[in-house]
Structures are given as C-alpha cells and as structure tokens.
NUMARSE-943895 format. One record per residue (C-alpha): residue in three letters; x, y, z. Coordinates in Angstrom, 1 decimal. Example, Ala and Ser with C-alpha at 12.3 -4.5 7.8 and 13.67 -1.06 7.14 Angstrom:
% residues 2
   res       xx       yy       zz
   ALA     12.3     -4.5      7.8
   SER     13.7     -1.1      7.1
This chain:
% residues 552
   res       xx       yy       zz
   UNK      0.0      0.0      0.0
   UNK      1.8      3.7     -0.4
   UNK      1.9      5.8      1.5
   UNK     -0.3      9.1      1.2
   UNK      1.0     12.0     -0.9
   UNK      0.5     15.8      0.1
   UNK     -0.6     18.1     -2.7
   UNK      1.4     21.5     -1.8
   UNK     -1.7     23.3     -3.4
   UNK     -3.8     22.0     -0.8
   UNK     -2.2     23.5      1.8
   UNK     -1.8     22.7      5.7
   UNK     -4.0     22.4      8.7
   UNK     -3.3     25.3     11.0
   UNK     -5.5     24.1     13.9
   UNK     -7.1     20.3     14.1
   UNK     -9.6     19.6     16.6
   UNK    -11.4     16.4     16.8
   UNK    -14.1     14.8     19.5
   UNK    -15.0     11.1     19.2
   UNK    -18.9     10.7     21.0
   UNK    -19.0      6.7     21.2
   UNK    -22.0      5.5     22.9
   UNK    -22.2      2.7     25.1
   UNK    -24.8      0.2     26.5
   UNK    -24.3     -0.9     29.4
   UNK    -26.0     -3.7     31.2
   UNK    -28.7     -3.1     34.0
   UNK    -27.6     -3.9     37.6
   UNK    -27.9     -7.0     39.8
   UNK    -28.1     -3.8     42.6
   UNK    -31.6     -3.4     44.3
   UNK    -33.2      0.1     43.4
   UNK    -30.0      1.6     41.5
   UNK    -31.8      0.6     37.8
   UNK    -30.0      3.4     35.6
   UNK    -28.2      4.9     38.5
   UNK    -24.6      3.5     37.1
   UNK    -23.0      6.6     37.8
   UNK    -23.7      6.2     41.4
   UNK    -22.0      3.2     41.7
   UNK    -19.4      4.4     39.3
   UNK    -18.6      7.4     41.9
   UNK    -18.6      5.2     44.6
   UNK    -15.6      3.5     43.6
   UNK    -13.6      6.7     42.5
   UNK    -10.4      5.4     45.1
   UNK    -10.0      2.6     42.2
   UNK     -9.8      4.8     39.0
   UNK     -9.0      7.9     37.9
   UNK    -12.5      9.7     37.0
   UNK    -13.8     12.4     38.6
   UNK    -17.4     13.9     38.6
   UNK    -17.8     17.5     37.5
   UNK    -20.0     20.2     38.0
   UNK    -21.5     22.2     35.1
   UNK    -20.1     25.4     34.2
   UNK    -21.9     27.7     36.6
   UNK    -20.5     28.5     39.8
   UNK    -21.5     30.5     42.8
   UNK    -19.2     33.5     41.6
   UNK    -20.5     34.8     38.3
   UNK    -17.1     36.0     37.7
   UNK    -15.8     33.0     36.5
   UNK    -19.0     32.3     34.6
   UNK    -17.5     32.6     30.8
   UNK    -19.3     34.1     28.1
   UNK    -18.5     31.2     25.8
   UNK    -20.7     28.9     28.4
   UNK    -23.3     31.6     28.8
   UNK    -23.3     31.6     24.4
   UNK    -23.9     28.2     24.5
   UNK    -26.7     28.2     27.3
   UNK    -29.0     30.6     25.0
   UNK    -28.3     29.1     22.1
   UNK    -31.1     26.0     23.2
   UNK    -35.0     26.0     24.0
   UNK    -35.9     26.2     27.4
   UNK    -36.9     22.4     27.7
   UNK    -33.1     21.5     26.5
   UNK    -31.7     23.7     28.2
   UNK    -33.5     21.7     31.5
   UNK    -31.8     18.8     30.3
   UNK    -28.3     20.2     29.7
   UNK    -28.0     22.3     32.6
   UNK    -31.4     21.5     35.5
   UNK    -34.4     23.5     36.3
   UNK    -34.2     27.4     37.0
   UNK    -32.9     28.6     40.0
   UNK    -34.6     30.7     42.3
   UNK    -34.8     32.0     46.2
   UNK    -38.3     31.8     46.3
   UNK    -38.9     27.9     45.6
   UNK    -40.8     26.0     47.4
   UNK    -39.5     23.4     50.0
   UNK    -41.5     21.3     48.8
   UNK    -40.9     21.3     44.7
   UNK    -37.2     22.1     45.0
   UNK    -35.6     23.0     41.4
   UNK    -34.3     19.1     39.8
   UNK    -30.6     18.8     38.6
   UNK    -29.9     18.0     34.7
   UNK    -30.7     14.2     34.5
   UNK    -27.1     14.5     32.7
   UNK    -23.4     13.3     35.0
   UNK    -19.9     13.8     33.6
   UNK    -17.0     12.4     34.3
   UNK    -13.5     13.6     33.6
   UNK    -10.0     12.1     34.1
   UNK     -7.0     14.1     34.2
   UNK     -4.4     11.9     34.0
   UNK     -3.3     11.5     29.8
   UNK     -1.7     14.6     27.9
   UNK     -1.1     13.4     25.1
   UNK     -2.2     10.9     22.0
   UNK      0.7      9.2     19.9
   UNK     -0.5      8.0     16.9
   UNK      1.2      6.1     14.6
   UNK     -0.7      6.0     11.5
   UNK      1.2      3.4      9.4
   UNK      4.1      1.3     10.0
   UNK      7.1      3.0      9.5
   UNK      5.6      6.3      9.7
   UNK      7.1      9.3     12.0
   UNK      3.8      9.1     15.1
   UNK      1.8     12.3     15.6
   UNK      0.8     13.7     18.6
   UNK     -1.9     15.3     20.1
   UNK     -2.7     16.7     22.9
   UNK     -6.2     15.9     25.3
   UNK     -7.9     18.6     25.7
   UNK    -10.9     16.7     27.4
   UNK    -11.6     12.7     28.3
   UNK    -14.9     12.8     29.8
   UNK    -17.7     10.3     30.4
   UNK    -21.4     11.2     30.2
   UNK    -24.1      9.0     31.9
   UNK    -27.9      9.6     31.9
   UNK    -30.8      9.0     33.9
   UNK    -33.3      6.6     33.3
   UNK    -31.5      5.0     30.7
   UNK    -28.3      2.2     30.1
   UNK    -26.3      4.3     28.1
   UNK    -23.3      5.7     28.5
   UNK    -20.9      8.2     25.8
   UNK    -17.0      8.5     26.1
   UNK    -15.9     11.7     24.8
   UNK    -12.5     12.2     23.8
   UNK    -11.6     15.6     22.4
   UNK     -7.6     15.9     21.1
   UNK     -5.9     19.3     19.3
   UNK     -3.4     19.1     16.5
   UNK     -1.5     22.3     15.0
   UNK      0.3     22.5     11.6
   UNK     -0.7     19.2     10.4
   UNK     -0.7     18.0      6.5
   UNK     -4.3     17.8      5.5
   UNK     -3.3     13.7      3.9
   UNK     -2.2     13.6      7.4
   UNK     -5.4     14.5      8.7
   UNK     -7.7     12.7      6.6
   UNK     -6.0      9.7      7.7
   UNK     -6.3      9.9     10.8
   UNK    -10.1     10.7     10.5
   UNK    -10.3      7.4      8.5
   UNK     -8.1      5.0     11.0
   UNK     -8.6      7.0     14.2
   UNK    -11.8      6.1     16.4
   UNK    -12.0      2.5     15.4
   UNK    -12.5      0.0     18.8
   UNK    -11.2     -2.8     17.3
   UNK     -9.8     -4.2     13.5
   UNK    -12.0     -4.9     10.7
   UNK     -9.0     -7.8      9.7
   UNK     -5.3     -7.8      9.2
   UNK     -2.9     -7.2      6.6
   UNK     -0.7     -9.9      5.6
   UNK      2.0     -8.4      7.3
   UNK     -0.3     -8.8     10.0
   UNK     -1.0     -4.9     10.9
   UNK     -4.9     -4.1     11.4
   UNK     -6.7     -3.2      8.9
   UNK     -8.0      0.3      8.5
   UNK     -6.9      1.4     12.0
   UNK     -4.1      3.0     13.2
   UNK     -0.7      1.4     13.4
   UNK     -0.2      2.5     17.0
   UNK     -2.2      4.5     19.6
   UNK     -0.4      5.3     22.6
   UNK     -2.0      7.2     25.5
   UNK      0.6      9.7     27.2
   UNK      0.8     10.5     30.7
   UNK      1.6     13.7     32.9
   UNK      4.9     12.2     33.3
   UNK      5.7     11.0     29.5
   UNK      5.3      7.6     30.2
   UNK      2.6      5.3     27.4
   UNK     -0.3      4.7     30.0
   UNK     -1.7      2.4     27.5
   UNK     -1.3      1.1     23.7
   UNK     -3.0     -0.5     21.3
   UNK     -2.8     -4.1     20.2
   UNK     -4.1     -4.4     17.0
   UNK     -1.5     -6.7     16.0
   UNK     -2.7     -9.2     18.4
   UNK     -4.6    -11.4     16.5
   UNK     -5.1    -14.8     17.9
   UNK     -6.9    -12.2     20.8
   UNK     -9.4    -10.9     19.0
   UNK    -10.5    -14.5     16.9
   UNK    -10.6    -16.5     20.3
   UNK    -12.7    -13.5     21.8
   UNK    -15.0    -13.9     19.2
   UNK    -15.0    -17.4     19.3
   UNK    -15.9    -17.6     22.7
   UNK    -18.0    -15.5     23.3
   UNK    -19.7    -14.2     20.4
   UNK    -19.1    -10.5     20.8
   UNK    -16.3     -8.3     19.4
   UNK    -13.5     -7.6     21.7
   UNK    -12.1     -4.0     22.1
   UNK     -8.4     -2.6     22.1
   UNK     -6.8     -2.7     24.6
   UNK     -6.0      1.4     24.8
   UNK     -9.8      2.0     24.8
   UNK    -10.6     -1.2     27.4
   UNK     -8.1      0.7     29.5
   UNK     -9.7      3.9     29.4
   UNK    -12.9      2.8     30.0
   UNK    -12.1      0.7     33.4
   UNK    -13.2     -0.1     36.0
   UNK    -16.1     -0.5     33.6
   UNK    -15.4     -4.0     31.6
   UNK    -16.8     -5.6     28.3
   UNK    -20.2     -7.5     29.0
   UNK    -18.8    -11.0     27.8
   UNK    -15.3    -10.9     29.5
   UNK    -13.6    -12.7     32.4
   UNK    -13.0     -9.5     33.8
   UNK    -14.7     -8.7     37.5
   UNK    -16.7     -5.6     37.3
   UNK    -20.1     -4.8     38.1
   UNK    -20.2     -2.2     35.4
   UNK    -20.2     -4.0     31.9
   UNK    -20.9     -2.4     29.0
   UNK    -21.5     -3.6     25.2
   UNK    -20.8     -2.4     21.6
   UNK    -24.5     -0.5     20.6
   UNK    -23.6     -0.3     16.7
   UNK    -20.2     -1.4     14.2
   UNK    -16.7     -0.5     15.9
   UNK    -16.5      3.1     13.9
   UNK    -17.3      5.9     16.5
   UNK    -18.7      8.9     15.3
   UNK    -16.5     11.8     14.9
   UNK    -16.6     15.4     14.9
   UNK    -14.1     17.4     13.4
   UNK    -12.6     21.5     12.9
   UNK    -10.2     22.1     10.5
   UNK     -8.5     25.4      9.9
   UNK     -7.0     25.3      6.6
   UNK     -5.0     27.9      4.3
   UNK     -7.0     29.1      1.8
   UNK     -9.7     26.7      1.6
   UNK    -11.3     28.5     -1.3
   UNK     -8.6     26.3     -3.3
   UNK     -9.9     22.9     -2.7
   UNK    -11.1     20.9     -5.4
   UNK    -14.6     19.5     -5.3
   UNK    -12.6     16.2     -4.7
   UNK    -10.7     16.9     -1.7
   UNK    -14.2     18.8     -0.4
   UNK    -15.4     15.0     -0.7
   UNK    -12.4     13.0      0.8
   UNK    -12.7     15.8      3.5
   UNK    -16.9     15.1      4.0
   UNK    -16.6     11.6      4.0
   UNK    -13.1     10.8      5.7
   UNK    -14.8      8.4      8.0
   UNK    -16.2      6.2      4.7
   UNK    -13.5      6.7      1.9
   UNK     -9.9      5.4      2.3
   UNK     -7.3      7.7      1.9
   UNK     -5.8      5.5     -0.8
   UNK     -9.2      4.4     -2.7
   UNK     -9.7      6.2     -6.1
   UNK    -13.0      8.4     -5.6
   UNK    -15.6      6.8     -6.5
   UNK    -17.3      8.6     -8.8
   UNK    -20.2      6.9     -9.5
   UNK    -21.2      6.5     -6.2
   UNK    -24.6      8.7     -4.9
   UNK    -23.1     10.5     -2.1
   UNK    -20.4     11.7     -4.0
   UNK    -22.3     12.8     -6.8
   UNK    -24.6     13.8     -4.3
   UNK    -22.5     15.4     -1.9
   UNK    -23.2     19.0     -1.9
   UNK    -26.9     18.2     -2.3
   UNK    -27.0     15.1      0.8
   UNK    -23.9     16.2      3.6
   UNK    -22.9     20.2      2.9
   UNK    -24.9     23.0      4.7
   UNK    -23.3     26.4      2.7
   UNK    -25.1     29.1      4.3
   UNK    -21.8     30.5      5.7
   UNK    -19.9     29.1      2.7
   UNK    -19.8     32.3      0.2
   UNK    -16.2     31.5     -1.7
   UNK    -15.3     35.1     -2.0
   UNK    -12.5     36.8     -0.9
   UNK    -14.3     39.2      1.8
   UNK    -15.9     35.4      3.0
   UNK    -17.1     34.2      5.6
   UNK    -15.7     30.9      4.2
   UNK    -16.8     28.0      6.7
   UNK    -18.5     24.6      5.0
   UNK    -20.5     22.6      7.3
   UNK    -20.3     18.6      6.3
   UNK    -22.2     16.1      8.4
   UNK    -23.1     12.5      7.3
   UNK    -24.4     11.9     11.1
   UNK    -21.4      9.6     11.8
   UNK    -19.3     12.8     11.2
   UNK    -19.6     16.4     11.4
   UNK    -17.0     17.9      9.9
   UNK    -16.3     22.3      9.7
   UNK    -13.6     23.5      7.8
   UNK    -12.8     27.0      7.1
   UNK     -9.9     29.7      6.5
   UNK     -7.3     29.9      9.6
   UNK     -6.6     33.6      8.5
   UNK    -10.2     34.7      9.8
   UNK    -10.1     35.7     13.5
   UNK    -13.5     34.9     13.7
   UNK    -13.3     31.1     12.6
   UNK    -10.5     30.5     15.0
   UNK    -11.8     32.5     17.9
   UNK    -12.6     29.7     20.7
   UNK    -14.5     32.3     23.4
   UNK    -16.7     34.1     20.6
   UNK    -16.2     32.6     17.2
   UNK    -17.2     29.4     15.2
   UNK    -14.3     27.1     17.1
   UNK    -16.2     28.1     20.6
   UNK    -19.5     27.0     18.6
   UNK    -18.1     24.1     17.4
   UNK    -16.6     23.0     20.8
   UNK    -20.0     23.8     23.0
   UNK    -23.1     24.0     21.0
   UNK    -22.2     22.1     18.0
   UNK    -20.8     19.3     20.3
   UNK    -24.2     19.1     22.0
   UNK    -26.0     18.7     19.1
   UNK    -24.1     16.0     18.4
   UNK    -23.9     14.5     21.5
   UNK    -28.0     14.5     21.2
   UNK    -28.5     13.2     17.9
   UNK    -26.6     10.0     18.7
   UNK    -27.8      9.9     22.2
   UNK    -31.6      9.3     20.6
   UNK    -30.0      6.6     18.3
   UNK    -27.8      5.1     21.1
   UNK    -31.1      4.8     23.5
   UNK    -33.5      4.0     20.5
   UNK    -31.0      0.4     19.6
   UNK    -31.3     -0.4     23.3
   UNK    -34.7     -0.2     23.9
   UNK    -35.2     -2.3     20.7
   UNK    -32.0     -4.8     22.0
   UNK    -34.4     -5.0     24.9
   UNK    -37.1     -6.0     23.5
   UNK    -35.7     -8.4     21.4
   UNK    -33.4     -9.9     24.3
   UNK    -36.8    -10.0     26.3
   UNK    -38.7    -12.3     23.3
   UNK    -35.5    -14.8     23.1
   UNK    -35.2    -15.6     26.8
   UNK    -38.9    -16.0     26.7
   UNK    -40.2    -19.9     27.7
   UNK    -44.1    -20.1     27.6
   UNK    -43.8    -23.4     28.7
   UNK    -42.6    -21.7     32.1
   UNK    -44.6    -19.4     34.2
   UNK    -41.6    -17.9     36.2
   UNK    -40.2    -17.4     32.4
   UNK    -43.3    -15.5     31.3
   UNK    -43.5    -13.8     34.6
   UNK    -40.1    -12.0     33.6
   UNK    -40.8    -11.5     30.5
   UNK    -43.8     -9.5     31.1
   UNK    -41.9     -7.4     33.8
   UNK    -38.9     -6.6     31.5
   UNK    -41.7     -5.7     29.0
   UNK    -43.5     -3.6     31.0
   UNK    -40.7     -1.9     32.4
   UNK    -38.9     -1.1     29.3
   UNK    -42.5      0.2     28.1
   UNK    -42.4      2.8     31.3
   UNK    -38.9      4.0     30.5
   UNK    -39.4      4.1     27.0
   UNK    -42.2      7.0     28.3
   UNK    -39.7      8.5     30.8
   UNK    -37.3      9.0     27.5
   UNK    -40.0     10.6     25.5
   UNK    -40.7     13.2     27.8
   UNK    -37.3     13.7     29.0
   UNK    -35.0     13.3     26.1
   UNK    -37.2     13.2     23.0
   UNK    -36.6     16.4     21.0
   UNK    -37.4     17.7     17.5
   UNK    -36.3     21.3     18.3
   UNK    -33.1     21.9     19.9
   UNK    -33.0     25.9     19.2
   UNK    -34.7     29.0     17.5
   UNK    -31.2     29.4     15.8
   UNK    -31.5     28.4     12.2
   UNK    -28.1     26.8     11.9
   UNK    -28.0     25.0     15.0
   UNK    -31.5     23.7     14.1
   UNK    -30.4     22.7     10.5
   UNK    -27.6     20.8     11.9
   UNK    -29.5     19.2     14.0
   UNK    -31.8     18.1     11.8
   UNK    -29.5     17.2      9.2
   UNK    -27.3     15.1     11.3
   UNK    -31.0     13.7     13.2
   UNK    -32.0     12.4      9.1
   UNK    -29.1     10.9      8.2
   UNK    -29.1      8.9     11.7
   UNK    -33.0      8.0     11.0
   UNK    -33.6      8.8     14.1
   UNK    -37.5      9.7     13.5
   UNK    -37.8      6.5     11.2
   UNK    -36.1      4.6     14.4
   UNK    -38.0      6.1     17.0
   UNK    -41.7      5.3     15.2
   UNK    -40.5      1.8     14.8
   UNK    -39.5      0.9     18.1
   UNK    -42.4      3.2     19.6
   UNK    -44.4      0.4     18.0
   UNK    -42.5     -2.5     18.6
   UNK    -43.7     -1.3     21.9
   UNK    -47.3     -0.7     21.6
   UNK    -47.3     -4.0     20.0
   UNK    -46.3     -5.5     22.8
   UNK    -47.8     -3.6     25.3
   UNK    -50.7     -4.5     23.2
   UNK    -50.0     -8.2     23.2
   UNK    -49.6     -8.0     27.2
   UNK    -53.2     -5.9     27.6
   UNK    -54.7     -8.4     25.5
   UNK    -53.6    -11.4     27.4
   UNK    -54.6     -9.7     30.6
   UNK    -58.2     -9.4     29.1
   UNK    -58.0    -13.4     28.1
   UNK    -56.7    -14.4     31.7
   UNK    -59.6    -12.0     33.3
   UNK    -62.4    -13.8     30.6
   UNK    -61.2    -17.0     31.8
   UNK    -61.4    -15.9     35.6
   UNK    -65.3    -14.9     34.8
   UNK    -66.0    -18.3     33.1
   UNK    -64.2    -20.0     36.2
   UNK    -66.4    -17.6     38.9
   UNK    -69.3    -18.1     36.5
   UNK    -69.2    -22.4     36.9
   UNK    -68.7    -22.0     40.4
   UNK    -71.7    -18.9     40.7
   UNK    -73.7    -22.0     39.1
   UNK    -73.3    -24.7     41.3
   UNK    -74.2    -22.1     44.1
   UNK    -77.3    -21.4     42.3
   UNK    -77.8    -25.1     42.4
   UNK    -77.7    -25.1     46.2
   UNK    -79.6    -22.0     47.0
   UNK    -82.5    -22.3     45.2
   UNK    -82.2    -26.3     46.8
   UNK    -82.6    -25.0     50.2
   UNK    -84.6    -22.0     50.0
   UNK    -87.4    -24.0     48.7
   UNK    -87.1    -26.1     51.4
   UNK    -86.5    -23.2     53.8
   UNK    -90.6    -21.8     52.3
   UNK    -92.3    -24.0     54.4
   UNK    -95.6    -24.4     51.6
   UNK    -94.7    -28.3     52.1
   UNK    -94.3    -29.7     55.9
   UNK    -91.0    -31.7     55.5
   UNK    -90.2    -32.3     59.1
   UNK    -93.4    -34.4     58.3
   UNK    -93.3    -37.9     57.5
   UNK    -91.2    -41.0     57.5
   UNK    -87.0    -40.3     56.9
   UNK    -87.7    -42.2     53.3
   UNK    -90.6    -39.9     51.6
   UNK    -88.2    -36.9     53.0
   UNK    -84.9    -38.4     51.8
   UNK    -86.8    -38.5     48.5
   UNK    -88.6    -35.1     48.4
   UNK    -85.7    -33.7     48.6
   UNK    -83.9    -35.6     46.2
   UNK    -86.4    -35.1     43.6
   UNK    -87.0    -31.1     44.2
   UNK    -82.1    -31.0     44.0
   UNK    -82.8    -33.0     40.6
   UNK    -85.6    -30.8     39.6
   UNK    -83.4    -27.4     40.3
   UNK    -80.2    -28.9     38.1
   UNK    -81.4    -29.7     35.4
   UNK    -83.9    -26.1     35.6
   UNK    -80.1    -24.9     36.0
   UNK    -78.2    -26.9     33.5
   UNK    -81.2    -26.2     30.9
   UNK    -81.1    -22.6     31.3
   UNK    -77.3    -22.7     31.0
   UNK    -77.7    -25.0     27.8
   UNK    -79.9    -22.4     26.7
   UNK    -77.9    -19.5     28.0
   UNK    -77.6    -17.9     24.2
   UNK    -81.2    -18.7     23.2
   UNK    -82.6    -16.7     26.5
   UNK    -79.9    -13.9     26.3
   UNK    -81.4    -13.4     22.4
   UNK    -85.3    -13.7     24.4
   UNK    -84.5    -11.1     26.7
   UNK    -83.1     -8.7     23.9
   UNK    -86.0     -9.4     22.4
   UNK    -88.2     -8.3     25.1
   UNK    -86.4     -5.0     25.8
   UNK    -87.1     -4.1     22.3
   UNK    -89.5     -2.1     21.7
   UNK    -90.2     -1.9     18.1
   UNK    -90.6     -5.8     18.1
   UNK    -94.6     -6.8     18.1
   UNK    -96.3     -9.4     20.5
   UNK    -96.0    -11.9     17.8
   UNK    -92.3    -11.8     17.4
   UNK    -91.5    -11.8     21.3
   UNK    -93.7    -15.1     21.1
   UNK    -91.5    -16.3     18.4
   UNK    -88.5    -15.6     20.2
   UNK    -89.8    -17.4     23.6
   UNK    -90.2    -19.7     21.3
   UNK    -87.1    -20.2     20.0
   UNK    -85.8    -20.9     23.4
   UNK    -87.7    -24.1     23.7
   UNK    -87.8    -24.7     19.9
   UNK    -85.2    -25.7     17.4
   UNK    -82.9    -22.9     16.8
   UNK    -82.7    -21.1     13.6
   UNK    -80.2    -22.1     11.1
C-alpha cells in the first residue's frame, strides 16, 4: 500500500480539533433500586480509578462564569436547556418542589496529555494533545458516551484525513498480511503527565481478538480503549466488574471534526469530498465517482449558508453525514478561529451538544429495541416464572421508553437556524424519527400483546367464577325452597323426605343446566323483550325459539 502523498496546493491544517462521542450500552444492575443509576455506583468506587465527577459550568461566583458557556446556554429551547443544565434557579422555591438537577453526570479524568499516533508502519507518530476525556451517563437510561476531544496544530491535510479514516475504530476490521490491522491505526499510545505510554493498542494481536469472538460471540475491544474505560469492563469478559458495558452499533465511533486550513477557497470538489466523507473513503481508494453520495454530496452532507467563496468570505462549510460532522474554514479569519466568541467556541459547546444528542436518541433507541428483542429470546411459555419475567422486563422497558419521550425526545433543539439545520441534518441521516416510530411500535405491540392477554386471563377468571356462581345457584334455590315451608318436610317418615328432597335438588339442576344449555337462546329472548319496536307476535316467536329448534 503507499503511502499518502501531500498536494502542496492544498495547503496545511493550522488548527485540528477532533471529538470522538462513542456511545455505550451498558447492562442493567444486579443492585436493588440503583436501575440506571450507574453513575452512582461508578462514583462510589472513585479510590480505584482515575474519573472524577464534574460540575457544570456555573459556579457561585459569576465572575468565573465565561461568556462562551453563557453563548452556548442561549443558544437552546428552554426544555433543552432543562436537560443540559437543571431547572431554573430561584430563592423563592418552594421546599416542597425544589428546582431538579440535569438528569445528565460527567466524568472527567486528568491523567493522559497526550495521544501518539502512529498512522502506518514505519511512519514518523503524531501527537496530540487531550484537551478533554470525559464520560457522560444519563438517567433513566443504560447508556453511556465516552468523549474524547484531542488538538493538533500545523498538520498536513493527507495527514489529517488519515487519521479521520483510522482514528476512532474499537477494534480491527482484519489484518494485513503483514499482520498490521486493517484500516486502523498502526499504534495509539496514551501519554501521561509524566511521559510515560499509559496504555497502547494491540491491534496486532490477533489470535486475541479470533478467540474472543469465538468464545463468546461479541467483538473484543483494544486494549487502549478497554483501559480507558475501566473499572467498567466488556459485558462478555472474564473480567470482575459490576459495570459492563456492550458495543450498541459497528466498531467506527462517530467523529466530529474542525479544520482550519489555508486558503480553503482552493480545494477541489474532490478533496471537499475525501474531506466530507473521511470516515467512509480510504485515503488510498480512487474516488468513487459513481457512487450517490459523491455525486450527491453537496446536495446530501454540505450546509453552505456560511460558505460564500469570496474573498471578503465568511468561508466555513458545514459537512455532516451523522457519523461525522465535519467544519472547515480559513485559519486567516479571526472569527473562525476564535474559541471564546467565534465558530471554534461554537463548534466546541453547541455544536458538540448537538451531536452528543442526535446520537444519544440513536444510542437509547438500539437499546430499547436490544431489549425487547433480548426479552422475546429468553422467553419460555412453557414456564410461568419465564413468562412472569418476561412480562416485567416488557412492562418496564415500556415505562422507561415514556420517561425518555418526555425527558429526552426532542425535534427542536433551538430557535437558531443553523443549529436547528444541523440538528436536523445530522438527526435524518441517523434516521432517528424512522427509528423512534418503529420501536415506539415495537412497543405498543407488545404492550398491546400483554393488555390483550390480561383481558384473556380476566375472561377465563369470569368463566371459572361463573361455573362456580352456578353450582351455588344449584344449592340456594335447593334450600330456599325447602326453607318456604308451603310443604311440611319435618313431616313424615326419613324415606318420603330423603326423596322429596332428592327429587326437588334434581328438579333445580337440570332447571339450572337447561337454562345454561340455553344461555344464548334466553340472552337473544331477553333482547327481544327490551325491544320495543318488536310486536307481541315476534316476542312469542322468540320465547319460542328458546324451547324450539334454533334457527339455522
């Protein structure tokens, strides 16, 4: 394979800034009463690893309050801005309705500066720094996102797209025959404080990965990410942890990337597309021309409305394919660059959100359909404990499924067009409408299903009361008309009584049997006698008909 060549007329990255948002299912706990509380547990053991809840941006003193945080506050409705940040804050609430907290918890560790990547063998590594490692759980729902956010200055853009393509991949897709992994990086090495590799990857190992999946079924992650993610622990490994998680979709994480580029007016329409759709095309592949999206691409992934290609500018394209949102734009504008006021603050706080939310719907949608399907395969009719469980885990999923509507479920993000049209862009090409009305009824189906079986169980119960309501019918009318005292049965010898009375209990069950034999014939009779349209003649016919043969 060569190696990628720079074309000097495309010029160089002067600022690189790229955020991986990988979401994460994890498995409900074995704990009593902590269902999607993980981050409770996961703070509870912060003496074992290195992350560290935060706080949101706004403190007690409003001096340190920045405006790029207070930007990025009004840039959102009111009800997302309840879900980033809490309810409203106020001296005069009441004790008894206190103001909730954002159903959001972060996590940061501290402890990596750097990334080393080395993109292919034999190539000189590039590093970049962290600028944030954070972990985001939610409430109410298995689902956690690792953020990683790294900075690069004065790269090559072949460089860059390169490592868009390799870079946020958790495990190979194959090997070479050299046995290097295919299509990820050669090398990723996680820098500490100190200099020292915290953790690396192992790509190369790959008797590891083909006797994971072997075993268990399930992909198995590198090792650099399995060691960021600890104390939490793949589902299906040996590993101890309480906190497991599992793989929601394939092993690319989407990406989110800023380029500041020299002169990006000069691009070709073809580097415009290797830049769009870095995540899909290999850097090495010969464009494929032919193909929809790039014939497409202006039309399906590129929102221009700050894209004038003039010398005055502004110059910024917005790409997103909803695995990758991508801005590039001219480094020599102070405004693109700016990361307190201008598009790179944007990018960094509200564009991040936006992204963070559109895959947070698709994240939460795939598990509450892996539920449901995981629900139906460990279902046993043939055992009542089985179908007991399953019609908890149904009902359940069905009540937080409700919980996520009303607390998550957005189609408006902000009265800012741009925002909005990202959103909505990146929402579409993630389907996330399409997936939310199918798994909305997946649900109703089987919601309906358990209503429905309810209803048969209860219509059973009525037949069951209904035999037994009989036989007491049987015995009451028995001894009330013994109890009328018309006849004198204390009268007489213990034979004639032993037989009165079993002649008048014959008489009464088969009165009762016949009218339940005829049950249908007298519930049409008494219709017909509450109708008042029908003649004297026709009720006749129908008392009839009880006695009679029936109709035909």
């Amino acid at each position: 394979m060569t190696h990628l060549q720079e074309n000097p007329e495309n010029g160089s990255v002067r600022l690189f800034h790229a955020s991986l948002v990988w979401p994460l299912q994890l498995q409900p706990l074995a704990i009593t009463g902590s269902e999607g509380r993980h981050w409770e547990i996961f703070e509870s053991r912060s003496e074992t690893h290195p992350w560290r809840r935060i706080d949101d941006e706004f403190m007690d003193d409003p001096g340190q309050f920045k405006e790029r945080h207070y930007r990025e506050f009004v840039s959102f409705l009111p009800y997302v801005q309840r879900f980033l940040y809490g309810e409203g804050r106020s001296r005069n609430s009441s004790p008894d309705d206190p103001p909730g907290g954002s159903p959001m918890h972060v996590f940061r560790r501290k402890d990596i500066a750097q990334l080393r990547l080395t993109l292919r063998k034999g190539q000189v590594p590039v590093e970049l720094n962290i600028v944030h490692l954070d972990l985001y759980f939610f409430h109410d729902l298995d689902i956690v996102q690792l953020n990683l956010e790294v900075r690069g200055n004065d790269l090559p853009l072949a460089t860059v797209r390169d490592i868009l393509f390799r870079f946020g991949r958790a495990y190979p897709s194959g090997w070479e025959e050299g046995g290097e992994g295919l299509h990820n990086v050669y090398l990723a090495e996680w820098i500490g404080l100190d200099g020292e590799v915290v953790a690396r990857s192992d790509a190369e190992k790959r008797e590891k990965y083909l006797s994971y999946v072997c075993q268990h079924r399930s992909p198995c992650i590198s090792e650099h990410w399995a060691s960021l993610l600890r104390p939490m622990v793949l589902a299906h490994s040996d590993e101890a942890g309480d906190l497991r998680y599992r793989l929601i979709e394939y092993q690319r994480m989407p990406v989110m990337a800023y380029l500041a580029i020299d002169q990006p007016r000069r691009l070709s329409r073809e580097d415009w597309v290797r830049i769009g759709l870095a995540t899909m095309l290999h850097p090495n592949e010969t464009l494929p021309i032919n193909e929809p999206g790039v014939i497409e691409f202006e039309k399906r992934y590129c929102h221009d409305r700050f894209w004038t290609d003039s010398e005055a500018g502004p110059n910024t394209r917005f790409m997103c394919t909803g695995n990758a949102f991508t801005v590039v734009g001219d480094a020599v504008f102070p405004f693109f660059i700016d990361g307190e006021r201008g598009v790179l603050a944007q990018f960094r706080h509200q564009y991040f959100l936006v992204f963070l939310i559109a895959h947070l719907h698709r994240a939460s949608l795939l598990a509450f359909s892996e539920v449901l399907v995981d629900a139906v395969n460990d279902l046993d009719i043939r055992d009542d404990n089985s179908v007991r469980r399953f019609k908890r885990r149904i009902r359940a999923n069905f009540e937080t499924f409700l919980r996520f509507t009303h607390r998550y479920w957005f189609h408006e993000l902000s009265e800012r067009p741009h925002v909005q049209a990202m959103y909505r862009l990146c929402s579409n090409h993630l389907r996330n409408d399409a997936l939310y009305d199918d798994v909305r009824n997946e649900i109703r189906e089987m919601s309906h299903y358990l209503d429905s079986d309810s209803q048969r169980r209860q219509s059973n119960t009525v037949v069951r009361l209904t035999v037994i309501t009989i036989l007491g019918l049987i015995a009451t009318v028995t001894t009330g008309y013994f109890g009328m005292n018309i006849i004198p049965f204390g009268e007489g010898t213990i034979l004639e009584r032993s037989l009165h009375g079993l002649f008048a209990t014959s008489t009464f069950v088969v009165l009762v049997l016949f009218a339940v034999a005829k049950s249908k014939r007298l519930s049409d009779f008494l219709e017909a006698m509450s109708d008042e349209r029908l003649t004297l003649g026709g009720k006749f016919r129908a008392l009839w008909g009880v006695v009679g043969k029936s109709e035909r």
